[in-house]
C-alpha positions in Angstrom: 31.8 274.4 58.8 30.2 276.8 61.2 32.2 280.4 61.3 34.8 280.5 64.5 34.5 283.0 67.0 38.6 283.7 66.1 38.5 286.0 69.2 38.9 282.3 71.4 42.4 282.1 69.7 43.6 284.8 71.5 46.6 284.1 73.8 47.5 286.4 76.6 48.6 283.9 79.4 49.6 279.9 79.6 46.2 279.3 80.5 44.8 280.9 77.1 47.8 279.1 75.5 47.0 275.3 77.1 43.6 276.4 75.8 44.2 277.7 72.8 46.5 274.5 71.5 43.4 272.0 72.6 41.2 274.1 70.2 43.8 274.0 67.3 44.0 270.7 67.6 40.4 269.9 66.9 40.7 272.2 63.7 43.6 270.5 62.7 41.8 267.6 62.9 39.1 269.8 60.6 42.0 270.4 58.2 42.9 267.0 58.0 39.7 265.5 57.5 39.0 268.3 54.4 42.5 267.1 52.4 41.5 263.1 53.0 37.6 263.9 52.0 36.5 267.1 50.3 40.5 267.5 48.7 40.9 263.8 47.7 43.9 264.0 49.1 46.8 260.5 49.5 46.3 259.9 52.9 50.2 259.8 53.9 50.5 263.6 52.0 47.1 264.5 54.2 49.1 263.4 57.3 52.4 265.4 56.0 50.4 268.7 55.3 48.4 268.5 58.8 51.6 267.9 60.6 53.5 270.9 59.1 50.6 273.3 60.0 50.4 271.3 63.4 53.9 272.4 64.0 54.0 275.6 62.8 50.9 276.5 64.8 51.2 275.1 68.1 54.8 275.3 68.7 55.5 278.5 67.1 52.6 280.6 66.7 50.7 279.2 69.8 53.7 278.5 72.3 56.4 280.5 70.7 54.8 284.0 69.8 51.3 283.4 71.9 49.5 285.3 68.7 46.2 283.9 67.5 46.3 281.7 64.6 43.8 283.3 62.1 45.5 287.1 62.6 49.2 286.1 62.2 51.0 288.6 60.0 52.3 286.6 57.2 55.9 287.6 57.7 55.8 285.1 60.8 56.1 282.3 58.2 59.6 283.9 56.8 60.3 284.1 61.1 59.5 280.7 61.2 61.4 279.1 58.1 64.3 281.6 58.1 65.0 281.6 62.2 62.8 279.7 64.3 62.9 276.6 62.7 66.9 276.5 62.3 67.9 277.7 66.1 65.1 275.1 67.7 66.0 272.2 65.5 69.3 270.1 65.9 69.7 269.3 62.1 67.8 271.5 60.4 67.2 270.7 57.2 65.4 271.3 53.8 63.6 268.3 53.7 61.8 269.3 56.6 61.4 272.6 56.4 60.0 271.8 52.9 57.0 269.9 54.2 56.4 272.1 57.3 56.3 275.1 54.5 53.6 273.1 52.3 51.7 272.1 55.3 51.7 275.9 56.6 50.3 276.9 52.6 47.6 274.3 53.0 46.2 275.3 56.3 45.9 278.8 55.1 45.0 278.1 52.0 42.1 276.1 53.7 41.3 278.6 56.0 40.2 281.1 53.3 38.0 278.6 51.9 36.5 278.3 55.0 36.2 282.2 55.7 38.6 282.2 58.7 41.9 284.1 57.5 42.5 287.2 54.8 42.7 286.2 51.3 45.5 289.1 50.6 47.5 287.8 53.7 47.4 283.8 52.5 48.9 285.0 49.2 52.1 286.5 51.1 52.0 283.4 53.2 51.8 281.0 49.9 55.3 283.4 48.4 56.4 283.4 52.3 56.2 279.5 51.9 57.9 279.0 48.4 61.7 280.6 49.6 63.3 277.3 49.6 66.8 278.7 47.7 66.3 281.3 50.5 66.2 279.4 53.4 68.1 276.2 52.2 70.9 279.8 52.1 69.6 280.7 55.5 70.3 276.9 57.0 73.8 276.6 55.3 75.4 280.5 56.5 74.0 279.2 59.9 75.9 276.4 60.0 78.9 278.7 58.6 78.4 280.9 61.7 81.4 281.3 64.0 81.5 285.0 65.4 78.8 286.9 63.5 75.4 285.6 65.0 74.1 288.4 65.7 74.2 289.6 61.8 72.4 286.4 60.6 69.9 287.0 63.1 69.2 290.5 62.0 68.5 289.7 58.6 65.1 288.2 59.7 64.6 288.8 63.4 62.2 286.9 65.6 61.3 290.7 67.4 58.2 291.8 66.3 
């Protein structure tokens, strides 16, 4: 795979952002084809690991947070898992977040293969990605929230 110029993943307006999601589809698509051909991967886990990154990237990091998807700070995966995910979804759940979190692992994970994202920062992504007791907590004390939002929200705000 030919080096990116990661500089066209910048967002700064909806015109870089309906631009931006077109381009991570096609390497999505990239992703995808890797796990099926060079990864030997089932096709229906391919599929489950190309739709958590898809989600994660283009509604969260693309649409949500306009940053560019090879420079995110890998706290925006806690963000995502530990906030995001449980305000925007009606039954959020650890099934799902579970899958989303492995897809997330992959893509990065594929990225540095492929010389696009910061070997240090996938590694905090990949322990970002493996908090299940944490979240499945975060999920559960939402659903326990009845006057103190504003204090689960602190723990891991979306600022920033």
């Amino acid at each position: 795979m030919t080096t990116l110029n990661i500089r066209d993943f910048d967002v700064t307006d909806l015109s870089d952002e309906i631009r931006v999601d077109t381009l991570c589809q096609e390497i999505l698509k990239k992703f995808h084809r890797n796990l099926l051909e060079e990864q030997d991967c089932d096709p229906l886990e391919a599929g489950s690991l190309a739709r958590g990154a898809d989600y994660f990237l283009r509604e969260f990091i693309i649409a949500d947070r306009q940053d560019n998807i090879f420079e995110i700070d890998p706290k925006r995966v806690q963000q995502f898992a530990g906030n995001w995910y449980i305000i925007k979804n009606m039954e959020p759940n650890m099934e799902e977040l579970t899958d989303l979190l492995f897809g997330i692992d992959a893509f990065y994970s594929w990225c540095v293969k492929i010389g696009q994202y910061n070997k240090l920062a996938q590694k905090q992504i990949h322990e970002f990605c493996r908090g299940g007791d944490h979240y499945r907590a975060r999920i559960e004390r939402f659903w326990e929230i009845t006057d103190n939002y504003a204090e689960w929200d602190s723990e891991i705000p979306l600022r920033g």
